[in-house]
VMD Tcl script that draws the C-alpha trace (Angstrom):
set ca {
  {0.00 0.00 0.00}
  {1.50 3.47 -1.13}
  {1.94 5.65 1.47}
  {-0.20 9.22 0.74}
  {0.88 12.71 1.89}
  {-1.27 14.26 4.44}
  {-2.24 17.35 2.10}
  {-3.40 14.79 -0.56}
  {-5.41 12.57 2.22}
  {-7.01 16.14 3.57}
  {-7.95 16.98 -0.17}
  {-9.32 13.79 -0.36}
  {-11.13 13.79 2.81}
  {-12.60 17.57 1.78}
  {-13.33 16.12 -1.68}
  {-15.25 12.92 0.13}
  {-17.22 15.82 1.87}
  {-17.91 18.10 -1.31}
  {-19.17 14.90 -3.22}
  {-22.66 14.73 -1.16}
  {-21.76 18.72 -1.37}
  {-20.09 21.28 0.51}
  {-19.60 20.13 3.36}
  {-21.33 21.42 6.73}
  {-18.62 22.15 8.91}
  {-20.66 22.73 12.12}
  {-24.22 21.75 13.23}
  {-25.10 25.77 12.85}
  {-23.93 26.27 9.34}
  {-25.03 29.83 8.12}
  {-22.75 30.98 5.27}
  {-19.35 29.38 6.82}
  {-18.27 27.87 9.93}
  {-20.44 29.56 12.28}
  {-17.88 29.46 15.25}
  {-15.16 31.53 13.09}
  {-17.83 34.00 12.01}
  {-18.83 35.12 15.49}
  {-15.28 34.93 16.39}
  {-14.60 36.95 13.22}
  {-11.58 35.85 12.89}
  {-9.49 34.71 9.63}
  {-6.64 32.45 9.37}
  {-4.12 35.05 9.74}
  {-6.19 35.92 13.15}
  {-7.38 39.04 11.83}
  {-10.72 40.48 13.40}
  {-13.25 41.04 10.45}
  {-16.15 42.72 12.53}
  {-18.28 42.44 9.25}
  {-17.99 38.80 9.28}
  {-19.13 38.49 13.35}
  {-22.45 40.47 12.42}
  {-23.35 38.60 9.15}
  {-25.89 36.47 11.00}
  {-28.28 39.84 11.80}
  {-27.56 41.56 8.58}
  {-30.54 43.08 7.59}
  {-29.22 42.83 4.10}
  {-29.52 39.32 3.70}
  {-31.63 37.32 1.69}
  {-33.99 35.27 3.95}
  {-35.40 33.56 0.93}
  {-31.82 32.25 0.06}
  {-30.70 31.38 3.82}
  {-33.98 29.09 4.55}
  {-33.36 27.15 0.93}
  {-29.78 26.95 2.08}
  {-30.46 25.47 5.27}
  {-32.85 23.21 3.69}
  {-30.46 21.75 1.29}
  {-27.30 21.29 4.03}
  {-29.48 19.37 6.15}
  {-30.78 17.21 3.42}
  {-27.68 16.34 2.73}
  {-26.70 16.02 6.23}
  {-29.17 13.16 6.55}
  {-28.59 11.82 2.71}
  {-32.54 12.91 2.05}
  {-31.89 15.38 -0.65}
  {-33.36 14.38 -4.63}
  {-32.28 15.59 -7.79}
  {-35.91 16.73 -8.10}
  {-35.29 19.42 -4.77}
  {-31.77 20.33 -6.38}
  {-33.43 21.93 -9.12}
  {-36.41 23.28 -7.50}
  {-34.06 25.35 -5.09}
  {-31.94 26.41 -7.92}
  {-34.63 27.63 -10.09}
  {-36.12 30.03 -7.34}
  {-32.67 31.55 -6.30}
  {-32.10 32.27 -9.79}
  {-35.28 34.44 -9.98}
  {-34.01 35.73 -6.50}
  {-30.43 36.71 -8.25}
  {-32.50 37.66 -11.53}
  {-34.19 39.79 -9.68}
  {-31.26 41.37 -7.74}
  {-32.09 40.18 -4.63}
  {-28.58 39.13 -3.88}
  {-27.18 41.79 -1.83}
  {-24.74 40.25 1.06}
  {-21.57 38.23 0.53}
  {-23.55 35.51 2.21}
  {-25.80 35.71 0.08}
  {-23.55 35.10 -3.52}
  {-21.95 32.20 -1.28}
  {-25.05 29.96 -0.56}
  {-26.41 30.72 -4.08}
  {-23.17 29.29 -5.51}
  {-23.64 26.11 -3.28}
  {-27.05 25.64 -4.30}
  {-26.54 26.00 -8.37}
  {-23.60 23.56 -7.63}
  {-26.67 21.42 -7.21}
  {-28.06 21.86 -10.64}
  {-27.28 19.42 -13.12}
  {-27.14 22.11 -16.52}
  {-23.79 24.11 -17.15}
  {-25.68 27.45 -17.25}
  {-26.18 26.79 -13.28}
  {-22.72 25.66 -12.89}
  {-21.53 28.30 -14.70}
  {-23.57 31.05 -12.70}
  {-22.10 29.49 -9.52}
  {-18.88 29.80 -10.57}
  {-19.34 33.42 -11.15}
  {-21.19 34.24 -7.93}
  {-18.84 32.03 -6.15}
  {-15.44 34.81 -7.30}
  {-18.34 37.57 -6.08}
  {-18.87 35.94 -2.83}
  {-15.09 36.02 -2.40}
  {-14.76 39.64 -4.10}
  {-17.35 41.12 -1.07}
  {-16.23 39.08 1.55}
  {-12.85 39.43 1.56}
  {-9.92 36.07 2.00}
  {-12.08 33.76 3.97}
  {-11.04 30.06 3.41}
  {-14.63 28.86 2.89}
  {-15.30 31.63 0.10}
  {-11.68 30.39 -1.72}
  {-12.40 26.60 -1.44}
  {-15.95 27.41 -2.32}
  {-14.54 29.30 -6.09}
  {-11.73 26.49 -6.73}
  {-14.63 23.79 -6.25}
  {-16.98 25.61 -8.11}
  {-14.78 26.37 -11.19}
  {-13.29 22.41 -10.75}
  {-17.26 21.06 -11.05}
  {-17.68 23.11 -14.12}
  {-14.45 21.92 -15.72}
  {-15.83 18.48 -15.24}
  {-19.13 19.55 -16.51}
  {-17.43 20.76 -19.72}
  {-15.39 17.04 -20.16}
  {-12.04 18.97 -19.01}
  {-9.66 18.09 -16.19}
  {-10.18 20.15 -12.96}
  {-7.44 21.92 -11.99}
  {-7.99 22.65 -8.06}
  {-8.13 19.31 -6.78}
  {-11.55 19.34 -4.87}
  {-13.21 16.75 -6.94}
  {-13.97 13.31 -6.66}
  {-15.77 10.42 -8.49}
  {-16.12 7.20 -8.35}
  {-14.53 5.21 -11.24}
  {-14.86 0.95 -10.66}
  {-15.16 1.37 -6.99}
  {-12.36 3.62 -6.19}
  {-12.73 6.80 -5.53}
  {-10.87 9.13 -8.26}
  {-9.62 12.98 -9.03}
  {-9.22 11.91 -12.43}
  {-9.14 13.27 -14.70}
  {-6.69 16.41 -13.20}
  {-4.64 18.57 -14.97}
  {-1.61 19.22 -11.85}
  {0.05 21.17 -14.24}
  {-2.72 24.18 -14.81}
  {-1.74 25.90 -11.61}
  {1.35 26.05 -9.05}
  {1.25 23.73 -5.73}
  {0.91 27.26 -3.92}
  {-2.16 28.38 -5.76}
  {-3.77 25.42 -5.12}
  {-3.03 24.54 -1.78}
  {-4.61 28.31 -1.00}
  {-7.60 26.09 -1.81}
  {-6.84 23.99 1.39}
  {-5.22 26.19 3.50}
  {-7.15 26.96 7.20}
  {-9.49 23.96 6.70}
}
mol new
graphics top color blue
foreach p $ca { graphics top sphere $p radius 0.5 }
foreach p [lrange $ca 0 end-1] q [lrange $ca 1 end] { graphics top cylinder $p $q radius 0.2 }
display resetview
């Protein structure tokens, strides 16, 4: 048996995670760990304030936070169908259609949620909202594992190898990256994916 490095057995573990979703971290899951946002601290210890408060913004989008909930404990207890993937995605879209996507929160559980969708246009609109999540809310670990998973699904989507690392399938009962391209960005890059979890 080969022996693997721990930073490939914690992408793998993360990846094992990601594959019924993204993962819930903690039993009170809002729009990342819940513990660091009321500590509002990052991994370089810096106090955000804005991230400690995010849970009475005003500004966020109730509509979006119940559907997120929703789908993170479905998936906690392995209940969630195809059929509610789609129904969730279709009514945040008219939320972010309508502009109704105001907080940084708000971008990130959208981005989860089209993750969930099984068309490119939704994978592709997660993507996107996933880099705005991470634009507004500044270098939080969740928000940069959240856009390297995000853009890795959609490379997948499109028949090309990821290039993060956060993906896994199952190929004749193993549990696969494959196909990766290792070479599309530098070990630093991508272990910014992995860093803090």
């Amino acid at each position: 048996m080969s022996l693997i490095s721990g930073r490939y057995m914690k992408q793998i573990f993360l990846s094992l995670l990601l594959f019924c979703s993204f993962p819930a971290f903690s039993k009170d899951w809002h729009c990342f760990s819940y513990e660091n946002a009321l500590r509002g601290v990052n991994n370089y210890g810096e106090v955000h304030i804005k991230h400690k408060e995010y849970v009475e913004d005003e500004k966020r989008n109730k509509v979006l936070d119940r559907l997120f909930h929703e789908d993170q404990q479905q998936r906690r207890n392995k209940e969630f169908t195809f059929y509610q993937d789609i129904e969730r995605a279709e009514i945040v879209f008219k939320e972010y259609k309508q502009g109704r996507l105001n907080h940084y929160c708000d971008f990130y559980q959208a981005a989860i949620i089209f993750m969930h969708h099984p068309e490119g246009r939704y994978l592709e609109l997660a993507s996107e909202l996933a880099g705005q999540a991470l634009a507004l809310g500044g270098n939080i670990q969740p928000l940069r594992w959240l856009r390297c998973a995000s853009e890795d699904r959609l490379l997948w989507h499109l028949g090309k190898p990821q290039i993060w690392g956060t993906q896994e399938q199952l190929i004749e009962g193993q549990y696969s990256q494959e196909p990766f391209d290792t070479s599309a960005v530098t070990e630093e890059n991508r272990n910014s994916c992995f860093d803090g979890l």
